[in-house]
N, CA, C and O of each residue as an XYZ file, in Angstrom:
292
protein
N      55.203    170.181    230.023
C      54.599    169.632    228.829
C      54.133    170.785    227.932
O      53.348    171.566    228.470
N      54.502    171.048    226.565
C      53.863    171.880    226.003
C      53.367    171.655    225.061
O      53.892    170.841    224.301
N      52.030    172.348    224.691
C      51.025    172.353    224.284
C      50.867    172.260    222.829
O      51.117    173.255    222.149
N      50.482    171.179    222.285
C      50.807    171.642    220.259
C      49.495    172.475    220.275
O      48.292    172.219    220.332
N      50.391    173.761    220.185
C      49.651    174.445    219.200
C      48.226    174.356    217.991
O      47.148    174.951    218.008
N      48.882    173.193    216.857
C      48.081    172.991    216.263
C      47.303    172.435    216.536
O      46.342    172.798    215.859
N      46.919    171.323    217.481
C      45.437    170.273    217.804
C      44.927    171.476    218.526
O      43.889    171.928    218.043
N      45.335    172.013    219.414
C      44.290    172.937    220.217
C      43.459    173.992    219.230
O      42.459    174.568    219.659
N      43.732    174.108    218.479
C      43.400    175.134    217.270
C      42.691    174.099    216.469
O      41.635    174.692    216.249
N      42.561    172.724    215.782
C      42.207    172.260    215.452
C      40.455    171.625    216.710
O      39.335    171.458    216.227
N      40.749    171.451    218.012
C      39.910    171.183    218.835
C      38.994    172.294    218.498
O      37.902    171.981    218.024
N      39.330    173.804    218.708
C      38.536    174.604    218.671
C      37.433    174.531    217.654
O      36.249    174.725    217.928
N      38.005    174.172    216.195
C      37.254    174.424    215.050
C      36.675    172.981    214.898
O      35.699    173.019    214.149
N      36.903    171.907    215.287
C      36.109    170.407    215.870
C      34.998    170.536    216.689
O      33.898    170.086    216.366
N      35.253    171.226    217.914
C      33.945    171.476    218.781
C      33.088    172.335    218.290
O      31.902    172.203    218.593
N      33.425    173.205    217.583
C      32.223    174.499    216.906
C      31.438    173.494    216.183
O      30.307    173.140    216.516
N      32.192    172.988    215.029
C      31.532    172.493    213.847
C      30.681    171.558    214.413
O      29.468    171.667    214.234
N      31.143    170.660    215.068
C      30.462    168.955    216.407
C      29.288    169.711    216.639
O      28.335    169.021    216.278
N      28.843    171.007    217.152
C      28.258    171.593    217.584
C      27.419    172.469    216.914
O      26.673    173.297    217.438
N      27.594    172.222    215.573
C      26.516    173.072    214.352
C      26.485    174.580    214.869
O      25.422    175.126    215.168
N      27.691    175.200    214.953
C      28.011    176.402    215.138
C      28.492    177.240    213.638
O      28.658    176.852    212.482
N      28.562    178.032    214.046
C      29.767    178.857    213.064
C      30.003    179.897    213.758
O      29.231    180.331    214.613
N      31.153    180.423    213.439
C      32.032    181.708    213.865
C      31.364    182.281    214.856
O      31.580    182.292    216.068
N      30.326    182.869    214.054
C      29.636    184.307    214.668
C      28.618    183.939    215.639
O      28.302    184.630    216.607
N      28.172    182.925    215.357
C      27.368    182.188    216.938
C      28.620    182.125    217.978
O      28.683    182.840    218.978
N      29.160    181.603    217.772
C      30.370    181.309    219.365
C      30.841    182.470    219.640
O      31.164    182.801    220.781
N      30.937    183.261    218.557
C      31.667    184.413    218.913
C      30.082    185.541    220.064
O      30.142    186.192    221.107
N      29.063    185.249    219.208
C      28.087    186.061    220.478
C      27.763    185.324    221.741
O      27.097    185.971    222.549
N      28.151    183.910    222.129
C      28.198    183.661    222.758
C      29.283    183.934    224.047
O      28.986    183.868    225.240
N      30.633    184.263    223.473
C      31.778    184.824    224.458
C      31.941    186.465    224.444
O      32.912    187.122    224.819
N      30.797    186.884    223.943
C      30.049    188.485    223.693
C      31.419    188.687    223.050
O      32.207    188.656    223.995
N      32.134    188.889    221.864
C      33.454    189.182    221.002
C      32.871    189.084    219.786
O      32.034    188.326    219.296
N      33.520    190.058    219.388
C      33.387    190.211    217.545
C      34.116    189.045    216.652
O      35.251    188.572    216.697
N      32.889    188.765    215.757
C      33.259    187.419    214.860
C      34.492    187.246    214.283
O      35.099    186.247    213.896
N      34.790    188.646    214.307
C      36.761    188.499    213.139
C      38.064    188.324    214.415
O      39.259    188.078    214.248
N      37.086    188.620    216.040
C      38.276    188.437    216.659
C      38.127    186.876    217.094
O      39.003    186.093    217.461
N      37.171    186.743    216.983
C      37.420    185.005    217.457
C      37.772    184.213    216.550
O      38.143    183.054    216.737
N      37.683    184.778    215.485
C      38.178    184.248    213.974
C      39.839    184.268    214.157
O      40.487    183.223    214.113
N      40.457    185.581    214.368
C      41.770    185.180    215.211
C      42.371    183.812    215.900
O      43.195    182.904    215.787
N      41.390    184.333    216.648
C      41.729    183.089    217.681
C      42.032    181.756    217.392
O      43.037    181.082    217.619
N      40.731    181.452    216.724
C      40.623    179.932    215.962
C      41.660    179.538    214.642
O      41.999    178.497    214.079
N      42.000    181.233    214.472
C      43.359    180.324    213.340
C      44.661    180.967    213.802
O      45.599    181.020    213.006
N      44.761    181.366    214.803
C      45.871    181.225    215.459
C      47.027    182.490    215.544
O      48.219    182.563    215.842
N      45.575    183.781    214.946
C      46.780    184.718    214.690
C      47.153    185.581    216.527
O      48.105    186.059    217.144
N      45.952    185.369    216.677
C      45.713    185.892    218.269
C      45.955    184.634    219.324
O      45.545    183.484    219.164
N      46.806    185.198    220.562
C      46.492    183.947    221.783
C      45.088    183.937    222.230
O      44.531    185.034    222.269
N      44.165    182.498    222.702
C      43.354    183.054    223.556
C      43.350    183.370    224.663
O      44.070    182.706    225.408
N      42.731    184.251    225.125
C      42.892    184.451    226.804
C      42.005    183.571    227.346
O      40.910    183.192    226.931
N      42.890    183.173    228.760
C      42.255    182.045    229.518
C      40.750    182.089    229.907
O      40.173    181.012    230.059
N      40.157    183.108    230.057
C      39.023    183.853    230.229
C      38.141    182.869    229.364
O      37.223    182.173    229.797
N      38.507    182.927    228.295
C      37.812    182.415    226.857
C      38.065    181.018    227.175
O      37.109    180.249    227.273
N      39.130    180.656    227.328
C      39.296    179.181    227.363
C      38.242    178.669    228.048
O      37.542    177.790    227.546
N      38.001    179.192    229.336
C      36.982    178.416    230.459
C      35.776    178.666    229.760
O      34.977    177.730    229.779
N      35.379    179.866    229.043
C      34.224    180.168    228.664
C      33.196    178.960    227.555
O      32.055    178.501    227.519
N      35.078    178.839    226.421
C      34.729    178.244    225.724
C      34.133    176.233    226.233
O      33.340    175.589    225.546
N      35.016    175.535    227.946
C      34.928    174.799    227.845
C      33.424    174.547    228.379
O      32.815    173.479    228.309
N      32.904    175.902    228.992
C      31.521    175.507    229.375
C      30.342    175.549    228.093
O      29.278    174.930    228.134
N      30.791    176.416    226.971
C      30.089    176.552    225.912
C      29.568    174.824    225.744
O      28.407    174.415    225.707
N      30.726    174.091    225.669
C      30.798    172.834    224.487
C      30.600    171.348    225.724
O      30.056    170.278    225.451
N      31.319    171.795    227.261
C      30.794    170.348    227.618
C      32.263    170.146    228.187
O      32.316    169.203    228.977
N      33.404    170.766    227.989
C      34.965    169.715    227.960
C      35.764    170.278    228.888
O      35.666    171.422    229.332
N      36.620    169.388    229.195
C      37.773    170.254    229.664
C      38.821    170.996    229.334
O      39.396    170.661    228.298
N      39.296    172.045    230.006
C      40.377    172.647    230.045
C      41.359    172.075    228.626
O      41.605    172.474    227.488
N      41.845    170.475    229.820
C      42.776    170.023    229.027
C      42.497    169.651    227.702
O      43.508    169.575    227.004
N      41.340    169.372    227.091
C      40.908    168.839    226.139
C      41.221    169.503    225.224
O      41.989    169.270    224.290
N      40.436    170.631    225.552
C      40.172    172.109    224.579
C      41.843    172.003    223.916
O      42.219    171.851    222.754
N      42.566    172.145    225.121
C      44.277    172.622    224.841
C      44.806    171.191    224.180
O      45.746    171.102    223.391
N      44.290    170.490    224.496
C      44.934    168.947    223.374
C      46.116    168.419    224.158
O      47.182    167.901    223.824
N      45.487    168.770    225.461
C      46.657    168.027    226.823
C      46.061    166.451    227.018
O      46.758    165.518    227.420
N      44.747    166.354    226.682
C      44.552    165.277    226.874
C      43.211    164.619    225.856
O      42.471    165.527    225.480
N      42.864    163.467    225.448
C      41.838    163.295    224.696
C      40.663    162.900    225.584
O      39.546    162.496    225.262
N      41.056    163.059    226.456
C      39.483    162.957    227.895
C      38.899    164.094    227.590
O      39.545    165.140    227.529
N      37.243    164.014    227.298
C      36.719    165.125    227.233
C      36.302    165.493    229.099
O      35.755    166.551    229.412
């Protein structure tokens, strides 16, 4: 099964915002500089899985969610 791209990138910038975040908060939260997680979230960089888990404990979700494998949080 592979992964659209775009919802997972779209999840990312859904859960920040859901979450009265911006950039540079999430980004000191996964200790990374704001322009590289800024990458991330628009897709110029992969994330590393590292981040993925990091990010799903940040927000509450799963794995699959985050990646837009599934709409079960």
């Amino acid at each position: 099964m592979a992964v659209d791209k775009k919802k997972y990138l779209r999840r990312m910038r859904e859960l920040r915002e859901d979450n009265d975040y911006v950039q540079k908060q999430v980004a000191a939260c996964l200790k990374i500089d704001q322009r590289v997680y800024s990458r991330y979230e628009t897709g110029v960089n992969a994330l590393p899985v590292a981040l993925v888990y990091d990010l799903c404990e940040l927000y509450g979700v799963s794995s699959d969610y985050l990646l837009g494998i599934s709409d079960r949080k």
